[in-house]
N, C-alpha and C positions, 0 to 999 in steps of 0.2 A: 504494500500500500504506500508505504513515503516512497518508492524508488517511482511511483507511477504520479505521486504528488511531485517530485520534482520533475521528473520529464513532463509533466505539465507547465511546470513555470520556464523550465527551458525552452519548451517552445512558446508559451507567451512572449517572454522576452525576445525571441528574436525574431516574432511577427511583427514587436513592437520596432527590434532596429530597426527591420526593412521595409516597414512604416514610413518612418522617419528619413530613414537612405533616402528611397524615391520621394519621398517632398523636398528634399535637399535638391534633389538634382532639376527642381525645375527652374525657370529662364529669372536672369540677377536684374534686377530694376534698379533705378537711380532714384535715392531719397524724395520723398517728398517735402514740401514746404515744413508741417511741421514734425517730420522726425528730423530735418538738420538742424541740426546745433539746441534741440528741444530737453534744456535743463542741463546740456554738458558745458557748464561755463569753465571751462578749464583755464592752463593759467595766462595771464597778461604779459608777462614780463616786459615792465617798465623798465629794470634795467636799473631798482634801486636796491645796489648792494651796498652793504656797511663797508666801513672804512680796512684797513689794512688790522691798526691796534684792536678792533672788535671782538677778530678771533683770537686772539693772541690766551684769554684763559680756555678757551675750549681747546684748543692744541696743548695747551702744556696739561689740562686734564688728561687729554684721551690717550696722550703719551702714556701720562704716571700708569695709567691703567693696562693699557699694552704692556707694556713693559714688566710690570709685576703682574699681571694676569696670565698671561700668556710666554712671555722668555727667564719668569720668577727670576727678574732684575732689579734692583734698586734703584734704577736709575729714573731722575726726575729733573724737569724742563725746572729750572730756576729762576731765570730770567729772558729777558730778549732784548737786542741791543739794533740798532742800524736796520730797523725794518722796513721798506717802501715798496710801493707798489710797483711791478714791470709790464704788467697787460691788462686792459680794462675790456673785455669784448674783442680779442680779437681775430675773432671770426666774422663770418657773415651777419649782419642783423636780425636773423629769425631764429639763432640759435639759443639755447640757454644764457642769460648773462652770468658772466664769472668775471672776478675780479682776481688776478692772479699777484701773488706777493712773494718775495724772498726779506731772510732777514739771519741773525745771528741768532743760535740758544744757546744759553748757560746751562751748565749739566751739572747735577751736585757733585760727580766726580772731578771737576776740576777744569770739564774739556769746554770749549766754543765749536759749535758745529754751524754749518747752515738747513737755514729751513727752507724747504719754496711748501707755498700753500694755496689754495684757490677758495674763494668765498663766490658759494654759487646760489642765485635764486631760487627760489623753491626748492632750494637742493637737503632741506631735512628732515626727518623719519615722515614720509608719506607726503612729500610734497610742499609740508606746513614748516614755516620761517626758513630760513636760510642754513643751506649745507656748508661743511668745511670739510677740503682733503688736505691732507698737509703729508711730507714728508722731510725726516730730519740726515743729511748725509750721513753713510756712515754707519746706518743705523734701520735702514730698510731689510730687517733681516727675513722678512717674506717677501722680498726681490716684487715688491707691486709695483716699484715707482723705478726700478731699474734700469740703466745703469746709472746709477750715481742720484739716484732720484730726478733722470731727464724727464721723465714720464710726466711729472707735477710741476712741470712749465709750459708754459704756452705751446 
């Protein structure tokens, strides 16, 4: 009796894909008036990213935490010295805005390394405020931003 209950559902279910299949396969139309753009206000990008010093505590956070989470390091962003920005946008206009920076970090071990970092629009957890990638020379030891952290420049 179950072995003929399931071959029952087994064949439902794949009356029901080949159901579906052939509605799939019929002729693709072009949006109408109000299914485009109907409630998807997606994002604007105005292009107003924060300044360079903005990120400056969320990189030395997200360090401390890499670093003791994941390579159980001691190592901590101390300070930040000679920071500017080197690219604002620059790609095409339709692209994401990003504001791209390098600068100096203090290491509590003693060391000065360089950062580059990009502050991106809509770029955090799901779109909402503003993302930050950053990489510290040196110190990219999951090779993301590699070589030499070229990756997290323009």
């Amino acid at each position: 009796m179950r072995a003929s209950t399931s071959l029952k559902s087994l064949g439902f279910a794949a009356g029901l894909g080949l159901m579906f299949g052939a509605l799939s396969l019929g002729e693709a139309r072009a949006a109408n008036p109000l299914e485009m753009n109907f409630w998807l206000s997606g994002p604007r990008y105005d292009g107003r990213v924060a300044d360079c010093d903005k990120a400056l505590p969320t990189i030395a956070y997200q360090f401390g935490e890499k670093e003791s989470s994941f390579w159980n390091s001691p190592l901590k962003i101390t300070g930040f010295a000679a920071v500017r920005e080197t690219a604002f946008r620059p790609w095409a206009s339709d692209n994401i805005p990003r504001r791209y920076c390098t600068g100096e970090a203090m290491l509590n071990d003693g060391k000065v390394r360089k950062v580059h970092f990009s502050i991106i629009e809509d770029g955090g957890f799901a779109g909402y405020d503003q993302g930050v990638e950053w990489c510290v020379v040196g110190l990219d030891r999951n090779w993301a931003y590699n070589p030499a952290c070229r990756a997290a420049k323009p």
